[in-house]
N, C-alpha and C positions, 0 to 999 in steps of 0.2 A: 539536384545533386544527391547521392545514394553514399549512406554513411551506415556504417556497423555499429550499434551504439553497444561501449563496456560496460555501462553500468543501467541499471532503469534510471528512465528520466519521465517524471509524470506527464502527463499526456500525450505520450510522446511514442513510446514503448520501451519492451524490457533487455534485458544483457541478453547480448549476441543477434537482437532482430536488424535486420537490414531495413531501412526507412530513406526514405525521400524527403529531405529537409530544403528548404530555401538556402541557395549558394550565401547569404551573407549571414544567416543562423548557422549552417555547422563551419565555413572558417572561422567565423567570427566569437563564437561560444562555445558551439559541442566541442570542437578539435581543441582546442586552446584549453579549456578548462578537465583536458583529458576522459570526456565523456563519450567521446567518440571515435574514430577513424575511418579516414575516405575507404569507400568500398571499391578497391580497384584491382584486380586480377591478383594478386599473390597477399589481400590482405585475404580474399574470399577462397583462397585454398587455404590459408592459416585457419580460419574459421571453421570449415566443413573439417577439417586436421582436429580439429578442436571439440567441436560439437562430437565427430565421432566417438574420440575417446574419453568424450564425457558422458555419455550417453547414459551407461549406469548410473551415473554419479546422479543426473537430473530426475531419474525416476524414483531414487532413492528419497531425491529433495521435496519432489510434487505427494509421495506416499505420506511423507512426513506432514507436510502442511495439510495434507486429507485427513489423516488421524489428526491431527490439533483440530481440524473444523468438525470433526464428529464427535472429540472430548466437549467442547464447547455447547454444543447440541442448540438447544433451542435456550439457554439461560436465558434470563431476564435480574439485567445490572442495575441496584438503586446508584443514582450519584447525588448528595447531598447538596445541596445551596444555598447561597442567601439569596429571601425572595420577598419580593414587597408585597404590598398589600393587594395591588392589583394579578399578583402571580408572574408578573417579570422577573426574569431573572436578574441580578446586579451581574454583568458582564458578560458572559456565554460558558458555553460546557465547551471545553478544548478535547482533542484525541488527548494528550497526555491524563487526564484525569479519566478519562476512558480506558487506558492502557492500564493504570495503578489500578483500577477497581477490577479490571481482567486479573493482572494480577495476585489481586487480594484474593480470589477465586481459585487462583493456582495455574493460570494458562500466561507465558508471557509473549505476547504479544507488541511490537515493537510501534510505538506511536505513529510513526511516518506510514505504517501500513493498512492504519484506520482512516475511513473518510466518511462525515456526514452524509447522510440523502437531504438534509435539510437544516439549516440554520438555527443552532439550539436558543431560543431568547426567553420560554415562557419554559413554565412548569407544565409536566406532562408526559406523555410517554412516544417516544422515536425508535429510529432506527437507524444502522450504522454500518457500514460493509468494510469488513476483513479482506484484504488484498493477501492473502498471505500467498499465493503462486499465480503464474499468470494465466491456469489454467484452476483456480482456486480462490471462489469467492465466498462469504459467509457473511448472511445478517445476521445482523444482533438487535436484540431489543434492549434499551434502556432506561428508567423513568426517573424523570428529574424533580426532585421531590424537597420541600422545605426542609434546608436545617434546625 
């Protein structure tokens, strides 16, 4: 089954791509919870209708999120913690604590658009990739360092 998805859905893909979803995932979920709609002859002219005269509008959007991943550049973010003796961390480093230290820097950045390469648990220094367009990705480095 082929659905236009309205909005990004992680793993899934972004607003306006046309995707092949399992018939009981998009009645069941995507359509219902208004993430989606069936790709069927006059939904796919509304969309090409759409796409076209957004056209500018999207390059405006991808420019913008280029300059945020060039403002950003190559920083390297401290984020504070409590950390045992062994260098564990008590809980983990979340995107939200990663967005407020962006930030604190002056880039905002919107937490749903951060995602781990790796499971923060020790103290140490990682990495973090910026979704900010779907044509627009940016590591970041960050070191999780004792409060």
């Amino acid at each position: 089954m082929e659905v236009i998805l309205k909005d990004d859905v992680k793993h899934l893909g972004y607003k306006n791509d046309i995707v092949s979803v399992k018939p009981g995932y998009g009645r069941n979920y995507l359509i219902p919870q208004g993430l989606a709609v069936l790709a069927d002859k006059t939904n796919r002219k509304v969309l090409e209708e759409n796409m076209r005269q957004a056209a500018h509008k999207v390059e405006k959007i991808k420019n913008d999120a280029q300059e945020l991943a060039n403002n950003i550049g190559d920083i390297t973010l401290e984020i504070p913690t409590k950390v045992g003796e062994t260098g564990k961390i008590f809980g983990s480093v979340t995107t939200t604590q990663l967005a407020d230290a962006l930030k604190a820097k002056g880039h905002d950045v919107d937490r749903k658009r951060i995602s781990f390469d790796q499971e923060v648990k020790t103290a140490g220094e990682y990495t973090a990739t910026l979704n900010l367009h779907k044509e627009v990705k940016h590591q970041i480095r960050f070191n999780v360092v004792a409060e």
